[in-house]
C-alpha positions in Angstrom: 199.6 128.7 123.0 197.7 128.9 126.0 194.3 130.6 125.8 194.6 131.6 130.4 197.8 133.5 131.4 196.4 132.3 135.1 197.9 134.6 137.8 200.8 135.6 136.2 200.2 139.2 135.5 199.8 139.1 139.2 203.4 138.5 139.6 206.6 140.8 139.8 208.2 140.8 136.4 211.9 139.5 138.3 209.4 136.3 139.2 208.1 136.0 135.9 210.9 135.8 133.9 212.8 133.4 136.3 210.3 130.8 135.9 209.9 131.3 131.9 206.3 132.3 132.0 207.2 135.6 130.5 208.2 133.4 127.6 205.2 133.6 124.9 206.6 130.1 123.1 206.4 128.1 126.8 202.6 127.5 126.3 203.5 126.4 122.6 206.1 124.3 123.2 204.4 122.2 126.6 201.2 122.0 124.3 202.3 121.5 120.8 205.8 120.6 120.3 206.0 118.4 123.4 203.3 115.9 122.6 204.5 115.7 118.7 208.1 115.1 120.3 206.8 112.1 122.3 204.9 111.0 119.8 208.2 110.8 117.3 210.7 109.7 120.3 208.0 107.2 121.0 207.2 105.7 117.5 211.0 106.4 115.8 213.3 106.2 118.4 212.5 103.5 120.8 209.8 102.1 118.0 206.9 101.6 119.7 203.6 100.7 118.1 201.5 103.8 116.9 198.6 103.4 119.4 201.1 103.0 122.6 202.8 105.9 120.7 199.6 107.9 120.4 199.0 107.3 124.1 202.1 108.3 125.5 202.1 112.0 123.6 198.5 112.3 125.2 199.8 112.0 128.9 200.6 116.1 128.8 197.7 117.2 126.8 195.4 115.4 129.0 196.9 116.3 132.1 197.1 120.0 131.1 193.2 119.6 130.5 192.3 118.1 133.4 194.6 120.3 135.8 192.6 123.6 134.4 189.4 121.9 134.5 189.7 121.5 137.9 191.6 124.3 139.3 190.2 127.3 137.2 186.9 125.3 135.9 187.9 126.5 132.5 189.4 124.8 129.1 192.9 125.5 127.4 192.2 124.9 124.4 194.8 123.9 122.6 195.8 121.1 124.9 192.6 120.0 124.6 192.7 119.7 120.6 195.9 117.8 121.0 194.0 115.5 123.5 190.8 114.7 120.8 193.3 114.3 118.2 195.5 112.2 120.1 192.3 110.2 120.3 190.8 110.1 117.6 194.5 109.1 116.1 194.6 106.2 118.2 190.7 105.2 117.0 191.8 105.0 113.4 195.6 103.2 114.5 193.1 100.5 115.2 191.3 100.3 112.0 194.1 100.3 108.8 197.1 99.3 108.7 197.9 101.6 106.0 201.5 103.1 106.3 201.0 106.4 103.9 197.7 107.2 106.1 199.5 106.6 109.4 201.8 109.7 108.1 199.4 111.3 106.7 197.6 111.6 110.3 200.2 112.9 112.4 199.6 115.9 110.7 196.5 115.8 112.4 197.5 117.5 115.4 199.0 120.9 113.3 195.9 121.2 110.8 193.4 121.3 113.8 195.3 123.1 115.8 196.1 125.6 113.0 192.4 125.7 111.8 191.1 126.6 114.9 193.5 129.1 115.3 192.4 130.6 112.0 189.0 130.5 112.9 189.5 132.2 116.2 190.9 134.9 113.9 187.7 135.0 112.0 185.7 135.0 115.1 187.5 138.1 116.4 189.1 136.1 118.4 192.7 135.5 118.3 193.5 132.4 120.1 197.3 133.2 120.4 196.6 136.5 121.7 197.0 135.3 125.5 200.3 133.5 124.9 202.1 136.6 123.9 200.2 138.7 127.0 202.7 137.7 129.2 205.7 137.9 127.3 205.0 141.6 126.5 203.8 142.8 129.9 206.5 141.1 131.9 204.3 141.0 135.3 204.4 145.0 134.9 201.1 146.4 136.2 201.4 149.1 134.0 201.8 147.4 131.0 198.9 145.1 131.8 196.7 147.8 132.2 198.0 149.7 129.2 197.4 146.4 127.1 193.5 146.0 129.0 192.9 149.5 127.4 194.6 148.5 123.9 192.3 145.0 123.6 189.0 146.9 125.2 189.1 150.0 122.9 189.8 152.5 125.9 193.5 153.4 124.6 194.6 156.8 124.5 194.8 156.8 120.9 191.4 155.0 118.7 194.7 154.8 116.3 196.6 152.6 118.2 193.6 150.2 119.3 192.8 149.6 115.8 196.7 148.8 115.3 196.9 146.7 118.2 194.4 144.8 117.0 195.4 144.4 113.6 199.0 143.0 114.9 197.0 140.5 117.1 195.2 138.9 114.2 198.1 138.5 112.6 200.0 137.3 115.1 197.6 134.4 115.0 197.3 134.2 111.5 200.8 133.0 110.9 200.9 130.6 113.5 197.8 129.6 111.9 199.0 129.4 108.8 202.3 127.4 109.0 200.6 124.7 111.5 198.3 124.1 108.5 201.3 124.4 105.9 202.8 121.5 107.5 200.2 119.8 107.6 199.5 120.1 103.7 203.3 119.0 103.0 203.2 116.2 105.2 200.2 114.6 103.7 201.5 115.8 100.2 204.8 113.8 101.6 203.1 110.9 102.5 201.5 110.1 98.8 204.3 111.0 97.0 207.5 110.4 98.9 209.0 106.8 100.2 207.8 105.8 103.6 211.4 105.6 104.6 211.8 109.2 103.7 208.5 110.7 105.5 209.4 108.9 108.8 212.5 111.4 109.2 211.2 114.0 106.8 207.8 114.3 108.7 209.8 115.9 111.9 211.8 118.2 109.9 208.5 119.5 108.5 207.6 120.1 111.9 210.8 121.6 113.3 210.8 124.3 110.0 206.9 125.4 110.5 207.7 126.3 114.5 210.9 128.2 113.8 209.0 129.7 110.6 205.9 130.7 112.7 208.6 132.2 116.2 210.7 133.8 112.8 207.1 135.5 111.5 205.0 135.6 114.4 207.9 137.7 116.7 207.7 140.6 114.1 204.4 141.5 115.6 204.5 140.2 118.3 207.4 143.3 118.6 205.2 146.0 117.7 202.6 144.7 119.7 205.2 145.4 122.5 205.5 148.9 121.5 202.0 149.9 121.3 202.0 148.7 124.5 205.0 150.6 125.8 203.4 153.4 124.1 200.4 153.5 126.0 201.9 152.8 129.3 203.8 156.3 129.0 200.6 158.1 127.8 198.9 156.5 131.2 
């Protein structure tokens, strides 16, 4: 998910939700899932090469980059770990020609993506904090303040800071987790299964770990919501 939410806490919450920015899955899904389904439309559909492959998944990543870079002079993250893997991916296509470690690679993209992830959450840092923002405050005013208070320590309640914290870091954790799940069974995959069977079993593997992280990751993101909702009526 994005690590911005830009101006759309700005925006009324009608706005927001009409254009699917309230939606804490769109910066997942334009940053993640889109590039991987390129990638597999690319190589397994139309059966493209893996480096013109590669190159076409990088087109969103790499404009996402660049757009921020420019406009707000800032990074997002995660499209930019999709771009380097993209990359380096497309580095080592040129090297071997070894099937198994072709599969093995396009789990590149989740094990970064989930490592970092994991690390933000050592850091103190949850990167997938700011993707659920938006989804929770819905463009309210009041619930964006209430949630400034909650992340900055100035709740009403010490209790509820420390909760809202707690939820955060575990929010990330599982999206963490599963991204680097998959990317442990597809390389376990690759080694041990027929090539036939990764090249279909490898997007199933994908598919499971996002609905497993939404399934997981909405639980807190739902009391997140209600700490928030919480401290908006104590405002």
């Amino acid at each position: 998910m994005a690590l911005t939410t830009g101006s759309t806490m700005e925006r009324p919450a009608e706005t927001t939700a009409e254009h699917g920015e309230g939606s804490p899955l769109r910066p997942l899904l334009i940053d993640v899932a889109l590039p991987l389904l390129a990638y597999y439309a690319a190589h397994s559909v139309f059966g493209l090469g893996l480096v013109a492959s590669l190159t076409i998944s990088s087109v969103v990543p790499a404009v996402r980059t660049g757009a921020q870079l420019v406009r707000e002079r800032s990074l997002n993250a995660f499209a930019a770990l999709v771009l380097v893997v993209n990359l380096v991916g497309i580095g080592l296509s040129l090297v071997t020609g070894d099937a198994r470690l072709m599969i093995a690679k396009d789990g590149a993209i989740s094990s970064v993506i989930g490592l970092a992830v994991l690390g933000s959450v050592l850091a103190g840092r949850p990167m997938m904090t700011a993707g659920m923002r938006p989804f929770i405050v819905k463009g309210d005013a009041a619930k964006s303040a209430a949630w400034d208070r909650l992340a900055s320590g100035t709740a009403a309640s010490a209790g509820a800071t420390v909760s809202f914290r707690r939820h955060e870091r575990a929010f990330s954790l599982v999206w963490g987790t599963v991204l680097v799940a998959e990317c442990v069974a597809k390389v376990i995959g690759a080694y041990t299964l027929p090539v036939a069977t990764m090249a279909w079993l490898g997007s199933v593997f994908m598919v499971c770990a996002i609905v497993l992280g939404i399934v997981v990751g909405n639980a807190f993101a739902g009391r997140l919501y209600g700490l928030v909702v919480a401290e908006t009526e104590h405002a």
